[in-house]
C-alpha positions as CSV (number, residue, x, y, z in Angstrom):
1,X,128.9,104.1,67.3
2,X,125.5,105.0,67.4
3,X,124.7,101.3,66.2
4,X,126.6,100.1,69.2
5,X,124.5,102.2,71.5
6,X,120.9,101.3,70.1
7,X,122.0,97.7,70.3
8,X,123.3,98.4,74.2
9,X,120.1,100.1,74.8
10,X,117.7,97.6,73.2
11,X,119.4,94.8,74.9
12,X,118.6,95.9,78.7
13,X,114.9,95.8,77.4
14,X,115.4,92.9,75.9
15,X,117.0,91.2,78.7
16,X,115.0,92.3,81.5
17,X,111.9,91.1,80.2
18,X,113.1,87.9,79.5
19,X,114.1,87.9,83.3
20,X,110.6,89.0,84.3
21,X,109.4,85.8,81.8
22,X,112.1,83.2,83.3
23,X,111.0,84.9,86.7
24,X,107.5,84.0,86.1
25,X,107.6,80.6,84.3
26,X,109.4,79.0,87.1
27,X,108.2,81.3,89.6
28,X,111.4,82.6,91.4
29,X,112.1,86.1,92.1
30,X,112.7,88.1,89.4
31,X,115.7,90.0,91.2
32,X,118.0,86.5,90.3
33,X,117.4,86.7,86.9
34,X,118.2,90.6,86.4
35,X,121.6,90.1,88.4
36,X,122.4,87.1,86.7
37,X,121.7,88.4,83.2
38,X,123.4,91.9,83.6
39,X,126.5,90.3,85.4
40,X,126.8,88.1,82.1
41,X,126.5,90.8,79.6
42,X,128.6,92.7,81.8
43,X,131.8,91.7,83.6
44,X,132.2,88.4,82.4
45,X,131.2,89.0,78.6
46,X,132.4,92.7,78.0
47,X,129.3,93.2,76.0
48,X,127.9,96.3,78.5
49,X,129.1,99.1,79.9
50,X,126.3,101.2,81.6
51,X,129.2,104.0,82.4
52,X,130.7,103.9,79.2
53,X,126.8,104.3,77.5
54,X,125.5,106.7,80.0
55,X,127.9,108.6,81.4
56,X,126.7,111.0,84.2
57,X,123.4,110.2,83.4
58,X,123.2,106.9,84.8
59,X,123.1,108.1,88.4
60,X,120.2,110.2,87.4
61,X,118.4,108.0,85.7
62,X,118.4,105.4,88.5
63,X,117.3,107.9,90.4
64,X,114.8,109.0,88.8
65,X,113.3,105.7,88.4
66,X,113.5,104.9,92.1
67,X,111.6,107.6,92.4
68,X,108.6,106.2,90.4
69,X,109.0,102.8,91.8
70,X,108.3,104.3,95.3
71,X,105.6,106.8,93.7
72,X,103.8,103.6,92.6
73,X,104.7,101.8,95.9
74,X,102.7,104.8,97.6
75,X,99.8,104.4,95.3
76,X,99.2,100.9,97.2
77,X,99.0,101.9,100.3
78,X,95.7,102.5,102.2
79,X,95.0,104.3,105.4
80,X,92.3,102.2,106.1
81,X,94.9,99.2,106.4
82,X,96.7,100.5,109.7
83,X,93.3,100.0,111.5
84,X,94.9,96.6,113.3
85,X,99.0,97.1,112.6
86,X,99.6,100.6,112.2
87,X,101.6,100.8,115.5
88,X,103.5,97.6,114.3
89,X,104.6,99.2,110.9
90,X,105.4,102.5,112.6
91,X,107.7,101.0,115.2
92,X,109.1,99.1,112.6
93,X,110.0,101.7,110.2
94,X,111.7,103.8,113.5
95,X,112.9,101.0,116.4
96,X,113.9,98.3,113.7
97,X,115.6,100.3,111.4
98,X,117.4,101.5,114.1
99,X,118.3,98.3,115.7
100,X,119.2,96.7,111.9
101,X,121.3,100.0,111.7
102,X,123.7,99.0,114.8
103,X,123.7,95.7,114.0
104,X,124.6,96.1,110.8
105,X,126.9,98.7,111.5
106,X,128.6,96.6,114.4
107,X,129.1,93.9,112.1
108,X,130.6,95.7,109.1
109,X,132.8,97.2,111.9
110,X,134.1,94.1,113.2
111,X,133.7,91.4,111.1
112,X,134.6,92.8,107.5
113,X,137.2,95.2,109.1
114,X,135.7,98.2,107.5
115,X,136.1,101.7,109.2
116,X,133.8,102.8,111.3
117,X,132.5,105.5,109.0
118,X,131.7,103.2,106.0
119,X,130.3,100.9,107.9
120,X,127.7,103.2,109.6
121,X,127.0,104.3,106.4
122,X,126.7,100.6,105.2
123,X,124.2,99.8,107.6
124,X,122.3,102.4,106.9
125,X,121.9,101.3,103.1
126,X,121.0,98.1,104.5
127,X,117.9,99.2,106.6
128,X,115.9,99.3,103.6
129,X,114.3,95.6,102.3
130,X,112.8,95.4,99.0
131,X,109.4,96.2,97.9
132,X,110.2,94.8,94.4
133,X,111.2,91.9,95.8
134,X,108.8,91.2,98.8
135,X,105.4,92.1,96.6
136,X,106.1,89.2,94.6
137,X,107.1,86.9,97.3
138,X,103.9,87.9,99.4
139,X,101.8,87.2,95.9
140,X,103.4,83.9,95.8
141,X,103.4,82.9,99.8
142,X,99.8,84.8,100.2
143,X,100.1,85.0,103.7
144,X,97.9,85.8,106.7
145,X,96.1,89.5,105.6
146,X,97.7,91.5,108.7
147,X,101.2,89.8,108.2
148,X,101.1,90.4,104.6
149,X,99.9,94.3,105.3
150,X,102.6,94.8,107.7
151,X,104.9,93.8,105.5
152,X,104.0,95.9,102.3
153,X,103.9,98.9,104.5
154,X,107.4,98.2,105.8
155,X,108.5,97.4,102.3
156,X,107.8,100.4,100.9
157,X,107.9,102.7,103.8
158,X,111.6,101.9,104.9
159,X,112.9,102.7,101.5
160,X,112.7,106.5,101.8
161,X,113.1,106.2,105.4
162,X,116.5,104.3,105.0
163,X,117.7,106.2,101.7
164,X,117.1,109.9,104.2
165,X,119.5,107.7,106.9
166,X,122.5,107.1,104.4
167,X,122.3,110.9,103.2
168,X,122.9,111.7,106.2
169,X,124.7,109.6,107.2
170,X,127.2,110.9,104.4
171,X,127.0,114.4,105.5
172,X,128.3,113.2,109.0
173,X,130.8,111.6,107.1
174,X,131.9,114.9,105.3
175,X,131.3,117.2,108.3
176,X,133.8,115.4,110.1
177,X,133.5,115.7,113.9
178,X,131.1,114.2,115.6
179,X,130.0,117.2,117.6
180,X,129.6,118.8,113.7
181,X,127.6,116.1,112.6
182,X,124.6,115.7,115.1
183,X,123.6,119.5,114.4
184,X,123.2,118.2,110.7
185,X,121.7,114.6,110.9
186,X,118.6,116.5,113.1
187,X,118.5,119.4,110.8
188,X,118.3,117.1,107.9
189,X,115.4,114.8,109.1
190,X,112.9,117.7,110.1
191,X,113.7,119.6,106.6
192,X,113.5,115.8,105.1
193,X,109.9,115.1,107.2
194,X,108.6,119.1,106.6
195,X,109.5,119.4,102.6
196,X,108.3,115.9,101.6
197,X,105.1,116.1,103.6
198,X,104.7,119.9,102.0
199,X,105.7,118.9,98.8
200,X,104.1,115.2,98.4
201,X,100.6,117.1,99.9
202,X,100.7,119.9,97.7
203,X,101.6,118.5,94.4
204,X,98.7,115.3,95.2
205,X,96.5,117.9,95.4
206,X,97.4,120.2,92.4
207,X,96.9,116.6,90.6
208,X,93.8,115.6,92.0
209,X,92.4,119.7,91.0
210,X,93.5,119.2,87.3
211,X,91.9,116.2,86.9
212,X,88.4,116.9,89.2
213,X,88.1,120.6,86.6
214,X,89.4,118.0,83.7
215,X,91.9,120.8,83.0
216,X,94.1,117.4,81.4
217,X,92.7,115.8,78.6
218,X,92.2,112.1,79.2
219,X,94.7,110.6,76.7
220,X,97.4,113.0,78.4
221,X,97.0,112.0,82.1
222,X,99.5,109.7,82.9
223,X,102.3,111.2,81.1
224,X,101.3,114.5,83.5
225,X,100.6,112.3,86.1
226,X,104.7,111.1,85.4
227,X,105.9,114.8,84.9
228,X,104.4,115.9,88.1
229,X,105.8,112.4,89.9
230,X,109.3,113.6,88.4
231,X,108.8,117.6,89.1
232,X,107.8,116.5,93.0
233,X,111.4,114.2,93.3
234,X,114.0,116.4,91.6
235,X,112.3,119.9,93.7
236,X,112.8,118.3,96.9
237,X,116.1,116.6,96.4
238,X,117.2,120.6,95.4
239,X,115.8,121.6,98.6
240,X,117.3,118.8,101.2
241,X,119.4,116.2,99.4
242,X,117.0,112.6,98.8
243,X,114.0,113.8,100.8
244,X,112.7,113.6,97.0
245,X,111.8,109.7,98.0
246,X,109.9,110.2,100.9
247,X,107.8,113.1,98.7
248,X,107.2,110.5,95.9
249,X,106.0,107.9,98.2
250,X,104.0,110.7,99.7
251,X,102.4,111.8,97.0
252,X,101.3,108.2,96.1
253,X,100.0,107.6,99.3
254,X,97.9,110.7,99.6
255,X,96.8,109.9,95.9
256,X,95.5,106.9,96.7
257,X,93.5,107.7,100.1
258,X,91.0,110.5,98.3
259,X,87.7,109.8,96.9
260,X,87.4,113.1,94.7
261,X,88.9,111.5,91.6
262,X,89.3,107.9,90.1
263,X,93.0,107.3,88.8
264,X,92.7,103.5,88.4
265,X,94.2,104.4,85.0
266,X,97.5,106.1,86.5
267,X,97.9,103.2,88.6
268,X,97.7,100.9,85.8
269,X,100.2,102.9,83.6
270,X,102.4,103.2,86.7
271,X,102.0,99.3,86.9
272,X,103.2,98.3,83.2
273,X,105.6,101.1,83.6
274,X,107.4,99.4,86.8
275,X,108.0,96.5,85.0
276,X,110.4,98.4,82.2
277,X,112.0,100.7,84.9
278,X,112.8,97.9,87.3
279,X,114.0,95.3,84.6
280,X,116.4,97.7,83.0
281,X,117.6,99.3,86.4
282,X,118.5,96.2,87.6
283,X,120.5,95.0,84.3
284,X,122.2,98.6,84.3
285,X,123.2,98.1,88.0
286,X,124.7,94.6,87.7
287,X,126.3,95.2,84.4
288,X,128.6,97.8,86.2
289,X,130.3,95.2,88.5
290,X,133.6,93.7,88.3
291,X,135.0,91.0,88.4
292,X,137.7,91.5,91.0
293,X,135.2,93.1,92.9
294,X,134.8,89.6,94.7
295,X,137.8,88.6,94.8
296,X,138.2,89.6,98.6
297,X,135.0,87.9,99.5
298,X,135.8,85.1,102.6
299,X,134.2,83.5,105.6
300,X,134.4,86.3,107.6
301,X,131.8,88.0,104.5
302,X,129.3,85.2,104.8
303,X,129.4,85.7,108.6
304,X,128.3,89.1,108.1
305,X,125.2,88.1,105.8
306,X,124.7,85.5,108.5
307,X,124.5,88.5,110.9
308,X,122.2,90.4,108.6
309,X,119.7,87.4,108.6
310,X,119.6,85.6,111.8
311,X,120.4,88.6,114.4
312,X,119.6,91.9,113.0
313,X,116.2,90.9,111.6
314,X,114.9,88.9,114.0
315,X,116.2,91.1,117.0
316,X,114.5,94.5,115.5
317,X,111.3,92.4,114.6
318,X,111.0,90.9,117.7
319,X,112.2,94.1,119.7
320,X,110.0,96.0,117.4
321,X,106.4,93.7,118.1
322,X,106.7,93.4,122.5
323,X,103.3,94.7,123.2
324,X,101.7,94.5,119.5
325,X,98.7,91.6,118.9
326,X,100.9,89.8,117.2
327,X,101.6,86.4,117.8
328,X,104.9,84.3,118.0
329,X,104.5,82.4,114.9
330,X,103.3,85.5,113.3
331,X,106.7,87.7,114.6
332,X,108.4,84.8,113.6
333,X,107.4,85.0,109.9
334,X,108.0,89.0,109.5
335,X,111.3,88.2,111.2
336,X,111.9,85.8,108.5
337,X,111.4,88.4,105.8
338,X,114.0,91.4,104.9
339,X,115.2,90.6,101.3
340,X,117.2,94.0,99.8
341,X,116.4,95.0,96.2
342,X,116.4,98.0,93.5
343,X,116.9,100.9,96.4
344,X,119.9,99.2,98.4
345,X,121.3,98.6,94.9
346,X,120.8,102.6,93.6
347,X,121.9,103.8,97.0
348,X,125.1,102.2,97.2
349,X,125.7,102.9,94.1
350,X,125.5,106.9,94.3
351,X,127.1,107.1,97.7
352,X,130.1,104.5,95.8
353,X,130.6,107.1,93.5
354,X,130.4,109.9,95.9
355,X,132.8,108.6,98.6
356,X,135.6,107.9,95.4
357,X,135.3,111.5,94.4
358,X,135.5,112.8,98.4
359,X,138.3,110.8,98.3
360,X,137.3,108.4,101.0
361,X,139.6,105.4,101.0
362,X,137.6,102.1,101.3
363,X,134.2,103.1,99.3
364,X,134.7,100.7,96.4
365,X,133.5,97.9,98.9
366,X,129.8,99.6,99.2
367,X,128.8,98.0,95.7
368,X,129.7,94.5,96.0
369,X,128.8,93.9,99.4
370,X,125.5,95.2,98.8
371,X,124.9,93.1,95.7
372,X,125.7,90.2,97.8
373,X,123.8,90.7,100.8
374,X,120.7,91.3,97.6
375,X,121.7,88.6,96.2
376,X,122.1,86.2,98.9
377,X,118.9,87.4,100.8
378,X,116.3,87.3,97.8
379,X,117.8,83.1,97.4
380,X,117.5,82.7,100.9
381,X,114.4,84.0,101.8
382,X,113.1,83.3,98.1
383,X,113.3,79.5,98.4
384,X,112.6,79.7,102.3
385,X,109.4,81.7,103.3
386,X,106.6,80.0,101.9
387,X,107.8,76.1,104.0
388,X,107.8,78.5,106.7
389,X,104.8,79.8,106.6
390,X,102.8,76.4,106.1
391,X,105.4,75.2,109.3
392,X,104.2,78.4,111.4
393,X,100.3,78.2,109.7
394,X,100.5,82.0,108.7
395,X,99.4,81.3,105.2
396,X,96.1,81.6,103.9
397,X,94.2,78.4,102.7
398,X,94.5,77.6,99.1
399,X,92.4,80.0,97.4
400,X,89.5,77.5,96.3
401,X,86.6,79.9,97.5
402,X,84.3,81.7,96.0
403,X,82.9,85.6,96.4
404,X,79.3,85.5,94.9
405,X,78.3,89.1,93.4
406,X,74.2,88.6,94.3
407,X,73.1,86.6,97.2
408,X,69.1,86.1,95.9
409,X,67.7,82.4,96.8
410,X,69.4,80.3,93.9
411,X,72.8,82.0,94.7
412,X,72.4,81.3,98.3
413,X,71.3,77.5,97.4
414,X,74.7,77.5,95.7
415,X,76.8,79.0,98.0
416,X,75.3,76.5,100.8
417,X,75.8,73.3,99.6
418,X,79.6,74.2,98.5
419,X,80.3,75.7,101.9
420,X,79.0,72.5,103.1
421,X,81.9,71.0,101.0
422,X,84.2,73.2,102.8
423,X,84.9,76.1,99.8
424,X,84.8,79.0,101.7
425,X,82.1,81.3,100.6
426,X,81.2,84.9,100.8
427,X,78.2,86.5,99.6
428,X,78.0,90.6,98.1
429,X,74.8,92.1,97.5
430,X,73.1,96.1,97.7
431,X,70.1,94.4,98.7
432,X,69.4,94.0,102.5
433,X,66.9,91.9,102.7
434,X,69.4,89.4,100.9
435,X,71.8,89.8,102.5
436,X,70.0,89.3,106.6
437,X,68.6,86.0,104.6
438,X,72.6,84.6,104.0
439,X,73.4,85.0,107.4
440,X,70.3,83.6,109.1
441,X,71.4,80.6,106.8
442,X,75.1,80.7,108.0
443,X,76.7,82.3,104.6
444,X,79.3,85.3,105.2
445,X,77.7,88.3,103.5
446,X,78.5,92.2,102.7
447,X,76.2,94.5,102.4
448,X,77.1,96.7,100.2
449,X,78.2,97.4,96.5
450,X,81.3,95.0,94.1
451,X,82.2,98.5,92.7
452,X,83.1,100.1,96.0
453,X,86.5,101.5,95.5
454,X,88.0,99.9,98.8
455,X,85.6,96.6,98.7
456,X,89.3,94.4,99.1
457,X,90.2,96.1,102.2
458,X,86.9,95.5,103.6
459,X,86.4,91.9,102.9
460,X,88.5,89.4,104.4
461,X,89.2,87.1,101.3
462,X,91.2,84.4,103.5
463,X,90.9,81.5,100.8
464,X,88.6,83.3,98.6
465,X,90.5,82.7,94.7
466,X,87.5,83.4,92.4
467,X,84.2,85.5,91.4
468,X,81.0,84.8,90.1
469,X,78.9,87.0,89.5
470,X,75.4,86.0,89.3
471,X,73.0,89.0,89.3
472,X,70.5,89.7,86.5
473,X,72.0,92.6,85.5
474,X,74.5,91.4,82.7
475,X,76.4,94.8,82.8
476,X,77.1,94.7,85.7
477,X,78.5,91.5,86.1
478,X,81.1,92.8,83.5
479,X,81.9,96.1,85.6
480,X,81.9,93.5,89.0
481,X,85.0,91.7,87.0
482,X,86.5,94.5,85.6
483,X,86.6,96.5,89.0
484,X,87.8,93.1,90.7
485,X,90.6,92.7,87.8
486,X,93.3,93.1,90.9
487,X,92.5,90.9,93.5
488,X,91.4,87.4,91.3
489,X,93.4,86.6,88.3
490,X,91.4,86.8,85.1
491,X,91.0,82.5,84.2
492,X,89.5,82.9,87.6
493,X,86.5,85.2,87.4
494,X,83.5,83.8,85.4
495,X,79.8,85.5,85.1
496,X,76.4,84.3,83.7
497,X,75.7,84.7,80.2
498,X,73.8,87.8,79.0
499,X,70.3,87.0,78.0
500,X,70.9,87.2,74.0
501,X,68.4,86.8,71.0
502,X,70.3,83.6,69.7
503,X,71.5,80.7,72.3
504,X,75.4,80.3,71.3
505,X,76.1,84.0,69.7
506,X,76.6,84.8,74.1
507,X,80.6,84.6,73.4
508,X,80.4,88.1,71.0
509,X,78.0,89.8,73.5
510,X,81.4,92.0,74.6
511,X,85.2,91.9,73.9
512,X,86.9,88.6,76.3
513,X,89.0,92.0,77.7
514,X,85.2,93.5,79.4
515,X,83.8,90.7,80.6
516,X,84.7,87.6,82.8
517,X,84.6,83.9,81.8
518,X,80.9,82.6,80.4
519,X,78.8,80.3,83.5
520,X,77.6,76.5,83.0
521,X,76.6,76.7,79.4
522,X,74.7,78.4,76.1
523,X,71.4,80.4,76.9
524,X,72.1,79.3,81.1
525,X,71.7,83.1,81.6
526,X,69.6,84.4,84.8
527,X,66.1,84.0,83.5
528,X,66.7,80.7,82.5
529,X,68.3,79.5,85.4
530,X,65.1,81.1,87.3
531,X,62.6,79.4,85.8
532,X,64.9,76.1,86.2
533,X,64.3,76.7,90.3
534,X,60.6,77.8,89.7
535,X,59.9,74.7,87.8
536,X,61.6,72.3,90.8
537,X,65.1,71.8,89.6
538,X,67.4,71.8,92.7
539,X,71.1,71.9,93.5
540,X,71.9,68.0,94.3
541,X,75.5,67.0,95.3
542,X,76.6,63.6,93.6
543,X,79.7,61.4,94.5
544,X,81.0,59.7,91.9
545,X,82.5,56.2,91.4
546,X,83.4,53.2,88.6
547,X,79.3,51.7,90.2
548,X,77.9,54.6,88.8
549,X,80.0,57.6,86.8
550,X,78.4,60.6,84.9
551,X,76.6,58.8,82.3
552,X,74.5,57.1,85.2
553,X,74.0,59.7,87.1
554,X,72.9,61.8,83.7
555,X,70.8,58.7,83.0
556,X,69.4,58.4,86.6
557,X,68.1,62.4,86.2
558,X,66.6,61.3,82.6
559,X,69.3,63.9,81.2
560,X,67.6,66.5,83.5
561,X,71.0,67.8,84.5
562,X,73.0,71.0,84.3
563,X,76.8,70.3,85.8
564,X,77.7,73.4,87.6
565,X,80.9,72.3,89.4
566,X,83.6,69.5,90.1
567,X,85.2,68.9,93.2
568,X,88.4,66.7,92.9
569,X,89.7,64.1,95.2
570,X,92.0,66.8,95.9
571,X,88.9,68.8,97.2
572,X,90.1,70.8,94.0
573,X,87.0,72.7,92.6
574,X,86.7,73.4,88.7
575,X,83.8,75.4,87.4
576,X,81.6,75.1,84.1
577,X,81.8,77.6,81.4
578,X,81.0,77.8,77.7
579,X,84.3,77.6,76.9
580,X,85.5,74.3,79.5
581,X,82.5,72.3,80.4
582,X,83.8,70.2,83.4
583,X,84.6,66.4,82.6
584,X,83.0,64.5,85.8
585,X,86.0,61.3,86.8
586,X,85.4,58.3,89.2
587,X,86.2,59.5,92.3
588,X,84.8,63.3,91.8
589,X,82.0,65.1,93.4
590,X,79.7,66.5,91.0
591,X,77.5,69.6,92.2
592,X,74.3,70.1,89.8
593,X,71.5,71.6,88.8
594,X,68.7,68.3,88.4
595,X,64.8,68.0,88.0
596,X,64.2,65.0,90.6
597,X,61.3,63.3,88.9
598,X,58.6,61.3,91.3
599,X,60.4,58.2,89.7
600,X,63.6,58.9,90.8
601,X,62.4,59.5,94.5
């Protein structure tokens, strides 16, 4: 037996990362693949049963890992993002749920037949969209930066706000009369606002204490960080039943707005640990469907979803923007953009379970109807948004650009003649006198420092897809990658070479881990690239053709050259390193570094 359950319990790892690798390979929502795979190894093989390996503790668990989800959700979120769409995202947490709830309600009413109870309480489950779900897509679609903020926020903000709905919404259901129910829905949302906000403050900042006295040894942070995360959920859900969401996300969000402490590390470990927790939840949840549990699915089902994605969403978002700065192709998009995930899944799945043992007739329908409405959602607007948003022209340009980290002369000559080639450019530097010099020549710049802890939510980096950091300083061109680690992907950031006593040994100067890709070539640190410029080398920008390729234009500079980048016919730009020296074609556009002889003028 206890074979059986190691093998059970090894297999939902096992499975969900595979999802997460299928997910990411052919770069579909993850969501598919967990549904798919726990539905197989469930209901249609026999091989796992989450009730029969977990007994009451499945319920728990999920909630529990909700819980962190959200938590980690809340560690995203920055005040300083709500400069611009705050009102939007606050009307659409209130206003739009509201209107998806009597939509949805309306529609579960009289289209699946359901009574009227269940189906309020079905629309309330269905208020919340998917932050697992609509992360990804946004990563993938990379949208316009205040359409893509609005719709975090609502992502992960709607989830505890539409989780405190349903609970409610049950208590109605077991108080009974309507005039016995209002008294409780109000009482319920000011003890479900006053205890998370209480809670979510006060246990951020027992956190943040510990770790400003370092009362918590380094190696045992996040695991305190987890048990506090945990401790904060399961107090408040004691107190007022699910206000333990709202504290989580609370607690993240006021963790991630202070300056007094650095907990890049807990976000991190929250990060890797989301992976595990949402893979396995997701298996778990699938696995206990049944087979006949769609065998009463019809037309009139599918007119519901139909509902669900072409009224209810596009009325609240609509509804929800009059009045905002918003544009119509911009409300259009949002509207376009409410796919359910893990917490429509864990809700319906508590409240299921709840309603069975109340003894509410009905309540097995909650599960299935939510798994297809997730289900049907995530393909629909999975495989729909991003033609959409190159229709509507709310997606950023491919991210070709460049952010330069140093904006002295060379770096400036560089970042001119590619902006010239259309690669957005923008320029970082401490130094001011730099920086006024890159705008008098046209260059965005930022004064100011790469390591600032909020630099991405200051910059606009609309097309911007790599670093380079080119500042004499070799350290901290490493620290400029490292602290950039979440907003370029790692093939994509590249630094100069540090200066090093033996050209070629610049490779074991630090671990591949600390330090960004190599520049141009051996020894082309800084100083060398100086003297280049003081010497009379300049940047020169070369088309290319089968009259005359790289080897002429090599011969034509007496081998005076140094290739710095390569800009396809598909204005595609690759850069240099040590470790992929570019490979000039017929038809490219070479930009390089070349001593023009008086010969050769």
């Amino acid at each position: 037996m206890s074979e059986k359950v190691l093998v059970e319990l090894a297999s939902i790892v096992v499975l969900g990362i595979a999802a997460q690798w299928l997910a990411w390979r052919f770069r579909f929502p993850s969501i598919l693949f967990f549904l798919v795979f726990g539905f197989i190894a469930g209901p249609v093989i026999g091989f796992l049963n989450p009730d029969e390996l977990m007994g009451d503790l499945l319920i728990p668990v999920v909630s529990i890992s909700v819980a962190l989800i959200l938590f980690e959700g809340g560690l995203t979120l920055r005040l300083g993002e709500l400069r611009d769409v705050g009102k939007v995202v606050i009307t659409l947490i209130i206003i739009g749920a509201v209107i998806t709830w009597i939509v949805a309600s309306a529609a579960a009413h009289y289209i699946l037949n359901l009574n009227l109870q269940l189906s309020i309480l079905l629309g309330a489950i269905l208020t919340v969209t998917g932050p697992t779900v609509i992360g990804p897509l946004l990563s993938h679609i990379r949208p316009l930066k205040r359409v893509g903020t609005i719709l975090k926020w609502e992502g992960i903000l709607i989830d505890p706000v539409g989780a405190i709905l349903a609970v409610l919404v049950f208590e109605a259901i077991l108080a009974g009369e309507i005039s016995e129910a209002a008294p409780v829905i109000l009482l319920g949302i000011v003890k479900t606002i006053f205890i998370g906000g209480v809670i979510g403050y006060g246990m951020a900042k027992l956190l943040i204490l510990l770790l400003r006295k370092f009362l918590i040894p380094d190696i045992l942070q996040e695991s305190v960080a987890l048990v506090m995360v945990i401790g904060a959920f399961v107090v408040s859900n004691i107190l007022q039943p699910e206000s333990g969401l709202l504290t989580v996300t609370l607690m993240g969000l006021f963790m991630d707005n202070q300056k007094l402490v650095s907990i890049k590390h807990i976000v991190e470990f929250k990060e890797n640990l989301r992976v595990i927790i949402i893979s396995s939840i997701f298996i778990l949840l699938a696995a206990r469907l049944q087979l006949s549990d769609f065998q009463n699915f019809d037309i009139y089902t599918f007119a519901f979803l139909g509902v669900l994605i072409f009224i209810a969403r596009p009325l609240s978002v609509f509804l929800s923007t009059i009045g905002s700065k918003l544009n119509f192709k911009e409300r259009t998009f949002i509207s376009w953009m409410a796919p359910r995930g893990i917490v429509a899944a864990a809700v319906s799945a508590v409240f299921a379970l709840k309603l069975a043992e109340s003894g509410i007739e009905g309540s097995e329908i909650l599960v299935p109807i939510t798994f297809l409405v997730i289900v049907v959602t995530v393909i629909v607007y999975g495989t729909t948004s991003l033609p959409l948003a190159k229709a509507l022209k709310v997606v950023q340009s491919k991210p070709q650009g460049i952010m330069f980290v140093g904006a002295h002369s060379w770096a400036r000559l560089i970042a001119k003649i590619l902006k010239e080639k259309n690669i957005n450019v923008i320029m970082v530097d401490t130094n001011r006198q730099n920086i006024q010099a890159a705008r008098l020549e046209g260059l965005p710049a930022y004064l100011g420092s790469i390591l600032s802890e909020h630099i991405s939510d200051e910059l606009d980096l609309d097309g911007i897809g790599r670093l380079m950091a080119l500042t004499p300083n070799d350290e901290a061109n490493s620290l400029a990658s490292l602290h950039m680690a979440d907003a370029f992907e790692r093939g994509e950031m590249y630094q100069l070479p540090p200066l090093s006593e033996k050209t070629g040994k610049e490779l074991e100067f630090s671990p591949k881990h600390l330090r960004a890709r190599f520049l141009f070539g051996e020894g082309i640190n800084y100083f060398h690239l100086n003297s280049l410029f003081t010497e009379g080398w300049t940047i020169k920008s070369t088309k290319l053709s089968d009259n005359f390729t790289f080897e002429n234009m090599k011969e034509y500079y007496s081998n005076n050259i140094l290739p710095l980048f390569r800009i396809s016919n598909g204005n595609r730009i690759l850069i240099s390193t040590i470790e992929s020296p570019i490979k000039p074609e017929s038809g490219d556009t070479v930009i390089a570094l070349v001593l023009v002889k008086e010969k050769n003028e």
